[in-house]
PDB file as gemmi writes it, atoms N, CA and C in Angstrom:
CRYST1    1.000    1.000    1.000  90.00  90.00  90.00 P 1                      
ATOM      1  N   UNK A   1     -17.160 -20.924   6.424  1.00  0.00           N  
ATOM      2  CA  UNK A   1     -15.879 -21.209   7.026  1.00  0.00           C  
ATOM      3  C   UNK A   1     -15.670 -20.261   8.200  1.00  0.00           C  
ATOM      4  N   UNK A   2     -15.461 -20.639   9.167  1.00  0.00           N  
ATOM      5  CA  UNK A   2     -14.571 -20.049  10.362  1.00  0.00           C  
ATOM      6  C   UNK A   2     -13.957 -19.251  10.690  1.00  0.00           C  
ATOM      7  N   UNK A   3     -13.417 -18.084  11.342  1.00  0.00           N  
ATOM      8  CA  UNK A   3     -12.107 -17.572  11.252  1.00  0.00           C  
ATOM      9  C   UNK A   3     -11.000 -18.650  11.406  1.00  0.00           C  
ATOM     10  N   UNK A   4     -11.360 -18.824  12.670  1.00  0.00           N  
ATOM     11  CA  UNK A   4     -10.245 -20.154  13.125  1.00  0.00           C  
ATOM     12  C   UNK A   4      -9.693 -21.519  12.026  1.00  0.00           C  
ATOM     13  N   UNK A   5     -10.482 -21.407  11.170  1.00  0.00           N  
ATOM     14  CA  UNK A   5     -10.185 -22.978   9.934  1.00  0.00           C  
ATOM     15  C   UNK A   5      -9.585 -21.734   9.167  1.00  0.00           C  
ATOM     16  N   UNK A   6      -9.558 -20.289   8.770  1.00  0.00           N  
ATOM     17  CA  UNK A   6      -8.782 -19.514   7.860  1.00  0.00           C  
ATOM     18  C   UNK A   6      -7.529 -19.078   8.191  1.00  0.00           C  
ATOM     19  N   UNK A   7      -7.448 -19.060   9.600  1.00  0.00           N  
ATOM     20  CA  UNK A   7      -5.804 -18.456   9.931  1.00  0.00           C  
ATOM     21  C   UNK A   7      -5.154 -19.682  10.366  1.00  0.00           C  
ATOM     22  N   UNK A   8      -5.661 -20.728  11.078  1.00  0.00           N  
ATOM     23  CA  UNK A   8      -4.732 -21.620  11.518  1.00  0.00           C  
ATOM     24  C   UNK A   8      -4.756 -23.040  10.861  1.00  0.00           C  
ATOM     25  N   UNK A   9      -3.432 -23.425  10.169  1.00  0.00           N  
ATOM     26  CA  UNK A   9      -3.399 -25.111   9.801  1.00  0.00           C  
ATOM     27  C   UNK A   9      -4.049 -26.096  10.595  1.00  0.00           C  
ATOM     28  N   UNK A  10      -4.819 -26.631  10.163  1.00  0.00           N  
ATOM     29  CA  UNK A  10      -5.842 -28.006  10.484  1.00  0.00           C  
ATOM     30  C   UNK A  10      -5.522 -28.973  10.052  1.00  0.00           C  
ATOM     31  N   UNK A  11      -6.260 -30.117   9.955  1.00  0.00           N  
ATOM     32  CA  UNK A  11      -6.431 -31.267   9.328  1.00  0.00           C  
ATOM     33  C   UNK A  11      -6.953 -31.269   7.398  1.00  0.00           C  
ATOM     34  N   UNK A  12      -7.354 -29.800   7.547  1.00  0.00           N  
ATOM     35  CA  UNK A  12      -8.308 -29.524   6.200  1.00  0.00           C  
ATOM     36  C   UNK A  12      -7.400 -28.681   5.739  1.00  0.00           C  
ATOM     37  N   UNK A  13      -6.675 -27.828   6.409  1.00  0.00           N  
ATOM     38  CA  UNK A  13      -5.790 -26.635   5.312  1.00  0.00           C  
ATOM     39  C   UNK A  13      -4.450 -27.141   5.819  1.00  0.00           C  
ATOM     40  N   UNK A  14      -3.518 -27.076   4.635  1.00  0.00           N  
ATOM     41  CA  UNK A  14      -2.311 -27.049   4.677  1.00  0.00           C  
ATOM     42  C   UNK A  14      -1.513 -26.188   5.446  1.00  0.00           C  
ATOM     43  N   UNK A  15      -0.101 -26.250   5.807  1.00  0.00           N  
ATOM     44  CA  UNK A  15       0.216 -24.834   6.701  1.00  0.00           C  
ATOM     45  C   UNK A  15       0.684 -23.975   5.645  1.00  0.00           C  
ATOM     46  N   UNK A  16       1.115 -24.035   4.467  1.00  0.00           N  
ATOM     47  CA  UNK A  16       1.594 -23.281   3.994  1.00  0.00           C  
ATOM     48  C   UNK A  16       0.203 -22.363   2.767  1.00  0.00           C  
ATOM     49  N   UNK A  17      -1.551 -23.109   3.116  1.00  0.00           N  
ATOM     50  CA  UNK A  17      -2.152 -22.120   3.218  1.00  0.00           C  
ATOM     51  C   UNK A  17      -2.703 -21.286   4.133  1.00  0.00           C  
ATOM     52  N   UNK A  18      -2.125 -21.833   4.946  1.00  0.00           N  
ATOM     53  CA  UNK A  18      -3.020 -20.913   6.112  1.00  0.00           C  
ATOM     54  C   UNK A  18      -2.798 -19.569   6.389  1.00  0.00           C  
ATOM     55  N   UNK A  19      -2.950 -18.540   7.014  1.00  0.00           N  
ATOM     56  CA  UNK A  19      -2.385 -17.097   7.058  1.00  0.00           C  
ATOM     57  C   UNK A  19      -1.034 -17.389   7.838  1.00  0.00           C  
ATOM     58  N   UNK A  20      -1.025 -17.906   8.860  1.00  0.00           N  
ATOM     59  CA  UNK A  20       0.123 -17.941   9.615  1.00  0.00           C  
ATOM     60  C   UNK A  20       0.976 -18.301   8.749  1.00  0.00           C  
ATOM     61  N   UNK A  21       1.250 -19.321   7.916  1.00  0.00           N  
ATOM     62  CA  UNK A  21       2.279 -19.995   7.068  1.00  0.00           C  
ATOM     63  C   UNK A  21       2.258 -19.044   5.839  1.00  0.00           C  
ATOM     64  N   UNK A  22       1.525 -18.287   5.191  1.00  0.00           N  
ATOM     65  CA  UNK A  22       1.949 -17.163   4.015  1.00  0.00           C  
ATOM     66  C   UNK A  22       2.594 -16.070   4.973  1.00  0.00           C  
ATOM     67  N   UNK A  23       2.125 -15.563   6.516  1.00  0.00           N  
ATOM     68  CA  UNK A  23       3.124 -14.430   6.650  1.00  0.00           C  
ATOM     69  C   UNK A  23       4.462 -14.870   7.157  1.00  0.00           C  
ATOM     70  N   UNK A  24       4.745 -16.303   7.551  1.00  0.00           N  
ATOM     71  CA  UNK A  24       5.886 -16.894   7.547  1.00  0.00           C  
ATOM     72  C   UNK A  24       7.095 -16.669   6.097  1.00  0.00           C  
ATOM     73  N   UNK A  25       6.144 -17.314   5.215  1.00  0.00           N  
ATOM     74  CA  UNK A  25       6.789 -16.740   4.058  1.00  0.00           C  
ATOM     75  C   UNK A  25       6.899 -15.548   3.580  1.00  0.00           C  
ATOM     76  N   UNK A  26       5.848 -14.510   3.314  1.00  0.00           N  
ATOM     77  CA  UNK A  26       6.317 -13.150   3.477  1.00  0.00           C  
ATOM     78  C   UNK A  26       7.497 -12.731   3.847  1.00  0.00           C  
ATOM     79  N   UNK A  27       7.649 -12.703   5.640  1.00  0.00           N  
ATOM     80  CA  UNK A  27       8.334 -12.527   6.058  1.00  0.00           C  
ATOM     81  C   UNK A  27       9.819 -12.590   5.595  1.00  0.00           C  
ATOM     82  N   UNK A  28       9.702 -14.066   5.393  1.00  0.00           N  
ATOM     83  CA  UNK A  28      11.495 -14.515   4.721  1.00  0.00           C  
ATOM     84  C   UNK A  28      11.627 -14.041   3.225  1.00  0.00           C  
ATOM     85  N   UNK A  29      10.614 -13.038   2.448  1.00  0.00           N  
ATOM     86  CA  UNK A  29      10.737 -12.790   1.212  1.00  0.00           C  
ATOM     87  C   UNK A  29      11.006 -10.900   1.445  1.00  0.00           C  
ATOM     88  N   UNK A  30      10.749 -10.120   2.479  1.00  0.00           N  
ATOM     89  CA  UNK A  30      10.622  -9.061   2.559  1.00  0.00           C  
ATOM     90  C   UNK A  30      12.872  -8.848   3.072  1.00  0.00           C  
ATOM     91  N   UNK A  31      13.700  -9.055   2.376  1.00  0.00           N  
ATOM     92  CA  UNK A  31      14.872  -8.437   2.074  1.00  0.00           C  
ATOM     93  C   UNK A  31      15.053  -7.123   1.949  1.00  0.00           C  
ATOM     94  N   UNK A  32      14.202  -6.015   1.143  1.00  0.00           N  
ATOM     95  CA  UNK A  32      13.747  -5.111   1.155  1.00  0.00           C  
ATOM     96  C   UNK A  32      12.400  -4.670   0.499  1.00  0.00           C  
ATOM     97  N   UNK A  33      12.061  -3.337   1.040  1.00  0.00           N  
ATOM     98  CA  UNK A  33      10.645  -2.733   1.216  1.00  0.00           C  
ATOM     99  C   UNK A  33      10.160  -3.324  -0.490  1.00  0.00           C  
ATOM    100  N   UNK A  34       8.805  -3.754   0.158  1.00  0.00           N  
ATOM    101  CA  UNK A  34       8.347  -4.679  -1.507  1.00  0.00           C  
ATOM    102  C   UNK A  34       6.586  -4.206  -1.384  1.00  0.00           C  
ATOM    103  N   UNK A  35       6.274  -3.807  -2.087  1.00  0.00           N  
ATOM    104  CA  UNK A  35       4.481  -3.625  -2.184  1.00  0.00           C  
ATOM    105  C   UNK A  35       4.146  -5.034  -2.074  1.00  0.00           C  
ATOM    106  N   UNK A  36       2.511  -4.867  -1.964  1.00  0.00           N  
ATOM    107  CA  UNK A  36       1.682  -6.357  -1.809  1.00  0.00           C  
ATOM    108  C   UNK A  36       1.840  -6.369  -2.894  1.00  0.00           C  
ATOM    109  N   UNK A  37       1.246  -5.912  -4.140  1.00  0.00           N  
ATOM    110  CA  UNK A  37       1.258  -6.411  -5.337  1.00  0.00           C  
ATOM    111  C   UNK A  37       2.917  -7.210  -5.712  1.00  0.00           C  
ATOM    112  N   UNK A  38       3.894  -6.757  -5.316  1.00  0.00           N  
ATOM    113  CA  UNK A  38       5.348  -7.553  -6.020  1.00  0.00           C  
ATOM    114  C   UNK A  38       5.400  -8.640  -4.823  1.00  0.00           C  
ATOM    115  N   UNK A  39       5.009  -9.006  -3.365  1.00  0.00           N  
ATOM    116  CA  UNK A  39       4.901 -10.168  -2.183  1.00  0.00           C  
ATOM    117  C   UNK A  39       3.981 -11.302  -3.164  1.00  0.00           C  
ATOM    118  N   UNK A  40       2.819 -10.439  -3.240  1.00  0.00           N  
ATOM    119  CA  UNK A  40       2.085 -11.440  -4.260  1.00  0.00           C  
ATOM    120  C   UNK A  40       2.619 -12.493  -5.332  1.00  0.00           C  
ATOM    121  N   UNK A  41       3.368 -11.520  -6.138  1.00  0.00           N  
ATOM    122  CA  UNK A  41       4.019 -11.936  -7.581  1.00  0.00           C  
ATOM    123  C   UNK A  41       5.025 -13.168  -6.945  1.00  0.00           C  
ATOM    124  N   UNK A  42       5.732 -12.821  -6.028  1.00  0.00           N  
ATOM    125  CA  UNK A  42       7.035 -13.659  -5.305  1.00  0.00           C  
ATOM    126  C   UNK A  42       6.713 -14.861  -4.916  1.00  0.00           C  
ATOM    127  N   UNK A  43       5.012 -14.695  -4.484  1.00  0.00           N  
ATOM    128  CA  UNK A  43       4.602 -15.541  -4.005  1.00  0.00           C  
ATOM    129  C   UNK A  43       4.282 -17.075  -4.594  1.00  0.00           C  
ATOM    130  N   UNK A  44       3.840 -15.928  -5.950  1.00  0.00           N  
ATOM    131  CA  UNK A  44       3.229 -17.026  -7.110  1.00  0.00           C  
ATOM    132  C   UNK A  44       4.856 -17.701  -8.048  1.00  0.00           C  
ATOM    133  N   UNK A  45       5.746 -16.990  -8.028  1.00  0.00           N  
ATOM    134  CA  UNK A  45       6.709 -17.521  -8.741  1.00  0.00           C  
ATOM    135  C   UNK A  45       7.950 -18.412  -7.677  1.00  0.00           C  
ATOM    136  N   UNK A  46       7.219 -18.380  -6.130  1.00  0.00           N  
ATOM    137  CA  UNK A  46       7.574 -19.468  -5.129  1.00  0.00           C  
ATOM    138  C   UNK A  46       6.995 -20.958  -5.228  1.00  0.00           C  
ATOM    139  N   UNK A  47       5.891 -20.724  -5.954  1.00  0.00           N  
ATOM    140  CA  UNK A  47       4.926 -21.627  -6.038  1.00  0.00           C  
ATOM    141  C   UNK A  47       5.214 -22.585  -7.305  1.00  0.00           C  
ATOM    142  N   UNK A  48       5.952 -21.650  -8.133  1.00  0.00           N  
ATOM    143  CA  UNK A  48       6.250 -22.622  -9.608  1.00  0.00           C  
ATOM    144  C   UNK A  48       7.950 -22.737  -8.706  1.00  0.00           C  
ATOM    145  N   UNK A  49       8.093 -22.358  -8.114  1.00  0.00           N  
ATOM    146  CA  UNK A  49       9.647 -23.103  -7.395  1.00  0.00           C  
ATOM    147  C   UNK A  49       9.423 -24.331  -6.248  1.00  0.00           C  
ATOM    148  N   UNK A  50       8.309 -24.587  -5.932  1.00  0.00           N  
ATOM    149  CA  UNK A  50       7.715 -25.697  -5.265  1.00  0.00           C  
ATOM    150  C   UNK A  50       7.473 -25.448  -4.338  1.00  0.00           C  
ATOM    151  N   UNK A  51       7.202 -24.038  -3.631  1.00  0.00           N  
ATOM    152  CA  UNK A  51       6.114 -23.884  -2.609  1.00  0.00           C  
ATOM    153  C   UNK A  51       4.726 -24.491  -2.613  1.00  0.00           C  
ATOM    154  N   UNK A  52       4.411 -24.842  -2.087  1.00  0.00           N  
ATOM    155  CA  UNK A  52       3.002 -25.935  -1.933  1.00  0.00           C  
ATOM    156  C   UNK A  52       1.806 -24.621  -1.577  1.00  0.00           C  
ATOM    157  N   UNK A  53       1.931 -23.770  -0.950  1.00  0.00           N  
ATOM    158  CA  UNK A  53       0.856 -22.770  -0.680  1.00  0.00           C  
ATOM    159  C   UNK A  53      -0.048 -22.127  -2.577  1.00  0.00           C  
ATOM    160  N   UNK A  54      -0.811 -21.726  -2.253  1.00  0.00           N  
ATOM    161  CA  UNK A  54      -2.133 -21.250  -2.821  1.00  0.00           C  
ATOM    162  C   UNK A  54      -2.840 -19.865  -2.984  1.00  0.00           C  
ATOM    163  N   UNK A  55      -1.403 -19.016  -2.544  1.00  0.00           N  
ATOM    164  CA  UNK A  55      -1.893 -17.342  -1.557  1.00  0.00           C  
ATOM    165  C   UNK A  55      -2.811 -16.695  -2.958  1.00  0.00           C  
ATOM    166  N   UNK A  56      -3.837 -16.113  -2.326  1.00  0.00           N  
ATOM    167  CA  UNK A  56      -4.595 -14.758  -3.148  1.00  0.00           C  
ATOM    168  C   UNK A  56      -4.548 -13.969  -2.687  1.00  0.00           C  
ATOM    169  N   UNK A  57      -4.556 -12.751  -3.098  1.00  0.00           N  
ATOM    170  CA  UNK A  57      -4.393 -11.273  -2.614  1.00  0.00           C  
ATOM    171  C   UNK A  57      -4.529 -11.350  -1.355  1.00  0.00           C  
ATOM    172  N   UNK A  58      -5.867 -11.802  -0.906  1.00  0.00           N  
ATOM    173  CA  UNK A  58      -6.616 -11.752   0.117  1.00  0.00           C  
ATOM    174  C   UNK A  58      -5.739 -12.202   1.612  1.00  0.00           C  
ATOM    175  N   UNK A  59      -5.115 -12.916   0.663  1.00  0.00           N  
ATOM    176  CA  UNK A  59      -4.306 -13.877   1.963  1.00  0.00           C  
ATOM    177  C   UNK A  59      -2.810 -13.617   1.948  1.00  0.00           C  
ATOM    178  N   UNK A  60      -2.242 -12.592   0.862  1.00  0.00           N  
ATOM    179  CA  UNK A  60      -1.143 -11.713   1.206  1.00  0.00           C  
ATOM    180  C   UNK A  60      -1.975 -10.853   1.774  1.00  0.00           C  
ATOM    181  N   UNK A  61      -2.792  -9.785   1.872  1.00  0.00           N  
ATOM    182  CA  UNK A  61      -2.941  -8.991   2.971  1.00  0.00           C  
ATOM    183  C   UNK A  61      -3.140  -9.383   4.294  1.00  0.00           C  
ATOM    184  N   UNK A  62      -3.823 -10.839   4.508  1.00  0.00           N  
ATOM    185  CA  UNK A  62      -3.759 -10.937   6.250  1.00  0.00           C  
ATOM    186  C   UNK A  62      -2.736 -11.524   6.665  1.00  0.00           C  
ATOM    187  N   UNK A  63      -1.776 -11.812   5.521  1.00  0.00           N  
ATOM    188  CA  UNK A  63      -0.413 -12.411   5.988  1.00  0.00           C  
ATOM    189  C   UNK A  63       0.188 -10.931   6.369  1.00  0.00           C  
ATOM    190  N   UNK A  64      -0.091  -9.946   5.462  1.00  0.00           N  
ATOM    191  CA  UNK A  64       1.202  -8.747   6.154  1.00  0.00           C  
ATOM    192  C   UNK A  64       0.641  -8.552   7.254  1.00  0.00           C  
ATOM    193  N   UNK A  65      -0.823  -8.123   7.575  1.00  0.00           N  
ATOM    194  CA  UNK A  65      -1.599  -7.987   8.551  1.00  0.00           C  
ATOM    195  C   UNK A  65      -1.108  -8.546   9.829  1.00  0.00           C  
ATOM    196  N   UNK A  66      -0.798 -10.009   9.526  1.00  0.00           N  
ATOM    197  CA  UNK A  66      -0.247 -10.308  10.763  1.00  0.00           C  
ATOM    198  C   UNK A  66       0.884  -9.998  11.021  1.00  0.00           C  
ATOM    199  N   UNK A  67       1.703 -10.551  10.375  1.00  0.00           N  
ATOM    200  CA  UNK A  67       3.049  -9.412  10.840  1.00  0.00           C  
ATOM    201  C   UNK A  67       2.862  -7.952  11.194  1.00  0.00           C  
ATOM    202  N   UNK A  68       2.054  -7.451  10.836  1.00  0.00           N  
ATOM    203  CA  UNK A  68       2.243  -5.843  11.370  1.00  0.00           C  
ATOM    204  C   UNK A  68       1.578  -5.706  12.763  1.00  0.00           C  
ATOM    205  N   UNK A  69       0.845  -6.958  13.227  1.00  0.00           N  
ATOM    206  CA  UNK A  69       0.165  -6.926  14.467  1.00  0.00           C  
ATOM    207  C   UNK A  69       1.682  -7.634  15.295  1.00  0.00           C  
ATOM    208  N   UNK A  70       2.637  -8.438  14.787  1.00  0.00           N  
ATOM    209  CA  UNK A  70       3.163  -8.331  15.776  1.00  0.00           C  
ATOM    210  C   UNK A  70       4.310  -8.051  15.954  1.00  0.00           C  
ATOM    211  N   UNK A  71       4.705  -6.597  14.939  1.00  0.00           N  
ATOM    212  CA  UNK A  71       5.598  -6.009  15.143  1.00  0.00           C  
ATOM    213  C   UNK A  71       6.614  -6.501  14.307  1.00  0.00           C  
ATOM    214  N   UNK A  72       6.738  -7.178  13.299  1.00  0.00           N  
ATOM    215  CA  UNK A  72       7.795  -7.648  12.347  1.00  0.00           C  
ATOM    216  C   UNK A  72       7.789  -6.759  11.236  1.00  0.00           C  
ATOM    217  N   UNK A  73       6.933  -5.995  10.508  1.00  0.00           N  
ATOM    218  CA  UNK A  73       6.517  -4.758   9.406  1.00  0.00           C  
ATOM    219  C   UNK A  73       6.388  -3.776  10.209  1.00  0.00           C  
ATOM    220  N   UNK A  74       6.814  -2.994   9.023  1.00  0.00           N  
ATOM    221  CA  UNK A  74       6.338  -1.421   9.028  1.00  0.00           C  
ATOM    222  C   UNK A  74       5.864  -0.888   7.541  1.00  0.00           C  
ATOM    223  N   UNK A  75       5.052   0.026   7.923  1.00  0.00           N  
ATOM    224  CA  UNK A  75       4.754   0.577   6.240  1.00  0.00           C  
ATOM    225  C   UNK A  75       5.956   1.813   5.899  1.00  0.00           C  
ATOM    226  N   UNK A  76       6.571   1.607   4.829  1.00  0.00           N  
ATOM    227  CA  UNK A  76       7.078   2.847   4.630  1.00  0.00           C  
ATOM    228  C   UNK A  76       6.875   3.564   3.301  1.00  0.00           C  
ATOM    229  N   UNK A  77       8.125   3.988   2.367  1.00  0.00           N  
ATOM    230  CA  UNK A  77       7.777   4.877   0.852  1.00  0.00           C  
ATOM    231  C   UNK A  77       6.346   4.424   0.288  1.00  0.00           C  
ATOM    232  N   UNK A  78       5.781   4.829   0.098  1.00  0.00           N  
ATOM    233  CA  UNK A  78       4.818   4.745  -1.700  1.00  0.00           C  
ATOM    234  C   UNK A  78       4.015   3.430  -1.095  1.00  0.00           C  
ATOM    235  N   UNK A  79       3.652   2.891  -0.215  1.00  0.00           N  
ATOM    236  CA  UNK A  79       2.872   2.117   0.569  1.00  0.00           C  
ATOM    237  C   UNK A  79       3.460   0.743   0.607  1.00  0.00           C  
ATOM    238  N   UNK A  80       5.045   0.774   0.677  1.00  0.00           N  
ATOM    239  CA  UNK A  80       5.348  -0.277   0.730  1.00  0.00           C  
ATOM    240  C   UNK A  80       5.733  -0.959   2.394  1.00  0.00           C  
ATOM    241  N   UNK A  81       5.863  -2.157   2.535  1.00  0.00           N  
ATOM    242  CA  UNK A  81       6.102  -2.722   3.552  1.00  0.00           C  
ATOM    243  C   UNK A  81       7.717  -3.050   4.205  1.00  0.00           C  
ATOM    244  N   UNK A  82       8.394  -3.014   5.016  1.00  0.00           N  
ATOM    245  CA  UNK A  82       9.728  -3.770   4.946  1.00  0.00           C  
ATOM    246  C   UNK A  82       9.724  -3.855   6.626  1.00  0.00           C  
ATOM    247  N   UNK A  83      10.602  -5.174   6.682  1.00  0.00           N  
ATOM    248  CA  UNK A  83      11.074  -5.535   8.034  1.00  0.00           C  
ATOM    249  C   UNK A  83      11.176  -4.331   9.262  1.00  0.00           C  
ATOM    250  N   UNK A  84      10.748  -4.656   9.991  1.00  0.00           N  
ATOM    251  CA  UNK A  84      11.390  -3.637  11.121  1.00  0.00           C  
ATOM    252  C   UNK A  84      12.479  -4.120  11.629  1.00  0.00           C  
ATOM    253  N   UNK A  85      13.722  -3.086  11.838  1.00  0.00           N  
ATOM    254  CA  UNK A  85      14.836  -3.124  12.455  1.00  0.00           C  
ATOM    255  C   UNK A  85      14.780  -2.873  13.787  1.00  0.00           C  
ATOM    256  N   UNK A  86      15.674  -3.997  14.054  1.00  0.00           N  
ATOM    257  CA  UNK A  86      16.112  -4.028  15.502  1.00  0.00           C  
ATOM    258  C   UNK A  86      17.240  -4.059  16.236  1.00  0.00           C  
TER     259      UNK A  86                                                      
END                                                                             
């Protein structure tokens, strides 16, 4: 597989697996500073609430990843993540 078929929705991946569409969601789940491990958990109990996405670890980290490339995260306490203020 590609980079390009892993971060961006196609014809073959859904958007809400793709990286762009988990740090979309991230995003709207980070209210306050939350570790990957509890984004994860949120993620999976979004999913029994009828989120259609599929996220594994793997793909909460390049979801925060991306947000932190473009300036929406910051890392702060005990290695957790939360919104940057603006």
């Amino acid at each position: 597989m590609s980079t390009q078929t892993a971060l961006l929705p196609h014809k073959h991946v859904r958007f809400s697996d793709s990286t762009l569409g988990v740090a979309g969601k991230l995003r709207s789940m980070l209210e306050q500073p939350r570790s990957i491990d509890e984004l994860q958990v949120l993620l999976e109990h979004a999913r029994s609430q009828g989120w259609p996405g599929k996220a594994m670890l793997n793909d909460v980290i390049a979801g925060v990843s991306v947000l932190y490339a473009l300036g929406q995260v910051e890392m702060c306490a005990e290695g957790r993540v939360r919104t940057v203020r603006r």
